[in-house]
DRENDO-103166 format. One record per residue (C-alpha): x, y, z; chain; residue in one letter. Coordinates in nm, 3 decimals. Example, Ala and Ser with C-alpha at 12.3 -4.5 7.8 and 13.67 -1.06 7.14 Angstrom:
BEGIN
px|py|pz|mol|type
1.230|-0.450|0.780|A|A
1.367|-0.106|0.714|A|S
***
This chain:
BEGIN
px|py|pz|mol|type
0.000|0.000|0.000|A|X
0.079|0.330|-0.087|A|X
0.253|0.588|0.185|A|X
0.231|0.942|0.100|A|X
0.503|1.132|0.354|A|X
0.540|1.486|0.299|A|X
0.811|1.643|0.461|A|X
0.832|2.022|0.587|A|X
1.137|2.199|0.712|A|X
1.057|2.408|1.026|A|X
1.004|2.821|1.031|A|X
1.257|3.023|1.023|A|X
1.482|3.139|1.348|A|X
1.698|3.427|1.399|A|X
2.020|3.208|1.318|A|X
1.864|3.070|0.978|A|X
1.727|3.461|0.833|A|X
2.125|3.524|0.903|A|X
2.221|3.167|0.728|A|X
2.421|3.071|1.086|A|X
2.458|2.697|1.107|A|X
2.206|2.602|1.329|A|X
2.247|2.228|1.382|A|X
2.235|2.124|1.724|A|X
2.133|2.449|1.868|A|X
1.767|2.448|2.024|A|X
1.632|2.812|1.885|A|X
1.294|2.880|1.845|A|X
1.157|3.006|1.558|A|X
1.116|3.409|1.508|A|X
0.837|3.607|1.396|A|X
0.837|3.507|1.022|A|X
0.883|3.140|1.142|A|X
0.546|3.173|1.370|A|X
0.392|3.296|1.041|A|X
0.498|3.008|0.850|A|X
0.393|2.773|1.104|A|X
0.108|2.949|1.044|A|X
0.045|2.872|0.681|A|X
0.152|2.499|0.738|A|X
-0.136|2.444|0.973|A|X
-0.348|2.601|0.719|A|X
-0.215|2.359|0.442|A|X
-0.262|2.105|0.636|A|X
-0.640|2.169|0.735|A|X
-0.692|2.112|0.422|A|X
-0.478|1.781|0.364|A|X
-0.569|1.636|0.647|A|X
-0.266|1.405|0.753|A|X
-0.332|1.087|0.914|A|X
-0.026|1.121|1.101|A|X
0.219|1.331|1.255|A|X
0.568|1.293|1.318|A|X
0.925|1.576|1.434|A|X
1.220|1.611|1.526|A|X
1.214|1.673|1.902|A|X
1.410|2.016|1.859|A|X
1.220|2.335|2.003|A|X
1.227|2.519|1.626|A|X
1.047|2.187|1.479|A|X
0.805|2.115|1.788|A|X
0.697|2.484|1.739|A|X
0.638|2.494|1.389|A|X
0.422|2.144|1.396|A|X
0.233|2.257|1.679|A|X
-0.032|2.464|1.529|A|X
-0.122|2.192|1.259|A|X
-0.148|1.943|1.574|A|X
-0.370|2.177|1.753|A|X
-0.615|2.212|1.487|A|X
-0.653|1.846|1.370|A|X
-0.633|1.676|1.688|A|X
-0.323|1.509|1.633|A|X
-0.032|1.405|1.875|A|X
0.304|1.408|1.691|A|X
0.558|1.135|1.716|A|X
0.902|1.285|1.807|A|X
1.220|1.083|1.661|A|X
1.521|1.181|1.770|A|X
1.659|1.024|1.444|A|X
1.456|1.296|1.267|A|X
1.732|1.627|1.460|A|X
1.921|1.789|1.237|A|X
2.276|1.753|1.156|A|X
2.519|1.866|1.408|A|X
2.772|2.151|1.226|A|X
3.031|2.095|1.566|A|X
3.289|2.395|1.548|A|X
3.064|2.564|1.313|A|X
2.711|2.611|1.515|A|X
2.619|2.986|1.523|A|X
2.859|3.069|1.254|A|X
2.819|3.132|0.866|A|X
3.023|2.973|0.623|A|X
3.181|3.287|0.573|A|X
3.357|3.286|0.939|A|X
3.524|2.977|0.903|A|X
3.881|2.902|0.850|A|X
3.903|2.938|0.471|A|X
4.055|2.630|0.417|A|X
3.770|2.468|0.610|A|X
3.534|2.598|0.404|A|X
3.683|2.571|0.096|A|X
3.723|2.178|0.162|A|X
3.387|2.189|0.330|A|X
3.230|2.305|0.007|A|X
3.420|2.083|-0.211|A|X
3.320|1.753|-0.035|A|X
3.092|1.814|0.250|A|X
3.095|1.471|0.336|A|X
3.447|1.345|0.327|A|X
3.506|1.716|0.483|A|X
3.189|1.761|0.704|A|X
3.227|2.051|0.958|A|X
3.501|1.987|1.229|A|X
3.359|1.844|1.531|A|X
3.055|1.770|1.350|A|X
2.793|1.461|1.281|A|X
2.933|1.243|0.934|A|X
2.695|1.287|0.712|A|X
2.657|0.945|0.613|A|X
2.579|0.856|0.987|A|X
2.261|1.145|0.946|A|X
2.125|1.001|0.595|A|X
2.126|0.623|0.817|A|X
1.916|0.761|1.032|A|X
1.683|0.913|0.859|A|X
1.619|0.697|0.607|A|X
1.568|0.444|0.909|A|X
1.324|0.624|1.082|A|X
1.128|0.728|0.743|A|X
1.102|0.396|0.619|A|X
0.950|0.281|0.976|A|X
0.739|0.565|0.914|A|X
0.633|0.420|0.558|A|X
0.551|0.105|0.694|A|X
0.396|0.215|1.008|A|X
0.140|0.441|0.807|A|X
0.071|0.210|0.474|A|X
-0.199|0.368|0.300|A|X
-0.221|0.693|0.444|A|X
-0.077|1.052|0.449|A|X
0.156|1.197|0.734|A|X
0.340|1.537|0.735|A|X
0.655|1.571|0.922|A|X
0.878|1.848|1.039|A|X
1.235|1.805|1.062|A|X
1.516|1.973|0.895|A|X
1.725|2.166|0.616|A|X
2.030|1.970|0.572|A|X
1.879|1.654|0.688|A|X
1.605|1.635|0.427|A|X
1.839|1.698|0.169|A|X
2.052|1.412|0.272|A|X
1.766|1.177|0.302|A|X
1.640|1.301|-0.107|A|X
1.996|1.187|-0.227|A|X
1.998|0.859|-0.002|A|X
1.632|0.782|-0.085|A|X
1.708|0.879|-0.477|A|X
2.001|0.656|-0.528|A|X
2.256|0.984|-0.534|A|X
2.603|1.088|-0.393|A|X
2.606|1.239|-0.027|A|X
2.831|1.414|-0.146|A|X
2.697|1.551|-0.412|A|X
2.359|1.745|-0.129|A|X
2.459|2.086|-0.170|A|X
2.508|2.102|-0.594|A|X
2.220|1.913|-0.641|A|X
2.010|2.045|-0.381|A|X
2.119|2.376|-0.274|A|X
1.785|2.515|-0.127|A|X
1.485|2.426|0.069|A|X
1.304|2.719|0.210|A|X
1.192|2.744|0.522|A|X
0.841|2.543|0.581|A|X
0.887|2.442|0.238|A|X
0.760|2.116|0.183|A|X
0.917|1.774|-0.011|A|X
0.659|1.491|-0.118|A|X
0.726|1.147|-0.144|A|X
0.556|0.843|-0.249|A|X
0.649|0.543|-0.018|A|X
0.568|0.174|-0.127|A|X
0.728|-0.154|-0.008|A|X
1.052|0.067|0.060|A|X
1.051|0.196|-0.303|A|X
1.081|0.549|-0.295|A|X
0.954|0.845|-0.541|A|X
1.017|1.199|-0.531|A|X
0.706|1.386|-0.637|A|X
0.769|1.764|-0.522|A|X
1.069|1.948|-0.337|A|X
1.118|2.275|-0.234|A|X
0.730|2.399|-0.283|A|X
0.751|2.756|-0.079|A|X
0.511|2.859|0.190|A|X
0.292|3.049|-0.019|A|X
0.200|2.750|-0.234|A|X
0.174|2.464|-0.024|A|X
-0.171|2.473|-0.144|A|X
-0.024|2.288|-0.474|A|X
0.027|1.970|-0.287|A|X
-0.280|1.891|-0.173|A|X
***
């Protein structure tokens, strides 16, 4: 049976509007974030999820709330669905680091993740884990999740069949509350939307 699982990164926070690696760091969203928090709920009034899931961290709990609230829905929180820890480079833009850190960070950011940081390869195991328990816990119906930038991306390269290393070429934006649709069946993935922006979630219902 056919899973639909439609993923949403969270609102914005004060780090993200400045493009600070965020990672690890439990911010809450800001005033634009609330707002798009806002719009998800409304989305989803009208998609009507069977299911909720997030990543435990304040920034995601906050922007799935309001969609909870209104359909009467307790969200599942998987730690496997946190974002990426950036180590030595939480709170900072790329800009700030060492330039031969970023340099090699932007060449490879796999075989030279962020010093200090999670491997990337360890992030997309995770969440490809916990997404296809969420496939087969959900067969045959619809559930929206919140989780995060750089952790979605890695989980549309694992899911897709393409090089980690390869997330930031290939994917190098995913708005805040933007959302990513997949089609889940019997572990066989499909990619049927990324990167839809706030004021067009309507498109994916």
């Amino acid at each position: 049976m056919r899973t639909t699982i439609v993923l949403a990164r969270h609102g914005r926070t004060a780090w993200h509007h400045g493009n600070r690696y965020t990672g690890s760091t439990d911010l809450p969203i800001d005033e634009v974030g609330v707002r798009q928090a806002q719009q998800l709920k409304e989305w989803a009034d009208g998609y009507a999820p069977d299911a909720l899931w997030a990543s435990p961290m304040l920034r995601a709990r906050q922007t799935i709330t309001p969609a909870a609230e209104a359909l009467g829905l307790t969200p599942t929180l998987d730690a496997r669905l946190r974002e990426v820890d950036f180590g030595a480079a939480e709170g900072k833009m790329l800009s700030e680091l060492p330039p031969a850190v970023a340099k090699a960070f932007e060449l490879d950011p796999v075989r030279d993740h962020l010093p200090d940081g999670e491997d990337p390869v360890e992030a997309a195991d995770r969440v490809r884990e916990v997404f296809d328990e969420i496939g087969q816990r959900h067969q045959g119906q619809k559930v929206l999740v919140v989780a995060h930038n750089t952790l979605i991306r890695l989980l549309v390269c694992r899911v897709l069949g393409l090089r980690l290393n390869d997330y930031r070429r290939l994917l190098p934006a995913l708005g805040p509350a933007a959302l990513v649709r997949f089609r889940w069946q019997d572990g066989t993935v499909g990619l049927e939307a990324y990167n839809v922006p706030p004021l067009r979630l309507e498109t994916l219902g």
